[in-house]
C-alpha positions in Angstrom: 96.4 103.9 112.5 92.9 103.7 111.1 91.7 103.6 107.6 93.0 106.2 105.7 91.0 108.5 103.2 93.4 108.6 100.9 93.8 105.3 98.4 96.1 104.1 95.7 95.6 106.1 92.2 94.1 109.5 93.7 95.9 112.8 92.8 97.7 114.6 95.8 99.2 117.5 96.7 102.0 117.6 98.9 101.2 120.4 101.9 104.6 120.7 103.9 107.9 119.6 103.5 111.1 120.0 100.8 108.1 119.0 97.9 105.5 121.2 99.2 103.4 122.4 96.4 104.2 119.4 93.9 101.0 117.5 92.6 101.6 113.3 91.3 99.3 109.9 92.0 99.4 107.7 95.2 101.3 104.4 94.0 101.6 102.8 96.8 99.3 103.3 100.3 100.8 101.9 103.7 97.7 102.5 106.1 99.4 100.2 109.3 102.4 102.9 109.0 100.2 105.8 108.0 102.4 106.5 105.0 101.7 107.3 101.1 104.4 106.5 97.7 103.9 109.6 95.6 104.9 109.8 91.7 108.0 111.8 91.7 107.7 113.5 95.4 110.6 112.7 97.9 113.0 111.1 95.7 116.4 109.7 97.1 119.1 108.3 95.3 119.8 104.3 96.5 122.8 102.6 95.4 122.0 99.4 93.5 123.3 96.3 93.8 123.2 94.1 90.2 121.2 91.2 90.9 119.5 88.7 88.6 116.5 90.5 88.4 118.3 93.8 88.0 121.3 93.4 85.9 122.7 96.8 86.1 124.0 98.5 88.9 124.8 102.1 89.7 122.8 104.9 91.5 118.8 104.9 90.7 116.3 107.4 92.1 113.5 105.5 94.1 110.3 107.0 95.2 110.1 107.3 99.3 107.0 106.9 101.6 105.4 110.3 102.4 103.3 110.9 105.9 100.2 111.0 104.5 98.9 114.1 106.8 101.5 115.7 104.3 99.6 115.1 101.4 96.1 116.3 100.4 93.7 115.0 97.3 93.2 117.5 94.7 89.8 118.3 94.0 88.0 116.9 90.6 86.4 120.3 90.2 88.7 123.2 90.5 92.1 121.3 91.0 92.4 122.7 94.5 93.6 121.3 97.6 90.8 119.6 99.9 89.7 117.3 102.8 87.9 114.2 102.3 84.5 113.2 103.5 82.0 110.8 103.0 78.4 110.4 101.9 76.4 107.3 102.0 73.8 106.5 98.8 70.5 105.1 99.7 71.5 101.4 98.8 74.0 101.8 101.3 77.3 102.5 99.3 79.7 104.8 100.7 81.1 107.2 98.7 84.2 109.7 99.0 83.1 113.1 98.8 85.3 116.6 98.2 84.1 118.5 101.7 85.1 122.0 99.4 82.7 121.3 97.1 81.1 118.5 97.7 81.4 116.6 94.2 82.4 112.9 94.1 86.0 111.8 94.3 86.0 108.4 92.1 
């Protein structure tokens, strides 16, 4: 998969699926796979094992990869669903841009 236009710390929404409508922050990006970790959006409940690092056990809710054609950034403007584009600034930066409105996405 190529690079993806989503990145670690934007806001998303999730379009389809049993969280569709929920809003929360990339935390983790897997671009090889094409999937997204979301803040509170397709949680499972894992049975944990105590180890060393972990020393209590029992049944903790983990966050699980999301396909990241499921998700959408939220524009900075009107907190709205959008695609992403991209503009590039005379020195030759590139920069994300919201294609709805066209205002940055930092």
């Amino acid at each position: 998969m190529a690079g993806l236009k989503i990145k670690k710390g934007d806001r998303v929404i999730v379009l389809s699926g049993k969280d569709k409508g929920k809003e929360g922050e990339v935390s983790r990006v897997y671009p090889e796979k094409g999937l997204v970790i979301v803040d509170g959006v397709n949680v499972a409940k894992r049975h944990q094992k105590p180890t060393q690092h972990t020393m209590q056990g029992g049944i903790i809710d983990k966050d699980m990869p999301i396909q990241v054609s499921n998700v959408a950034i939220v524009s900075p403007e009107d907190g709205r669903a959008t695609r992403v584009g991209y503009r590039f600034e005379p020195d030759g930066t590139k920069v994300r841009i919201c294609k709805r409105t066209g205002a940055d996405i930092p």
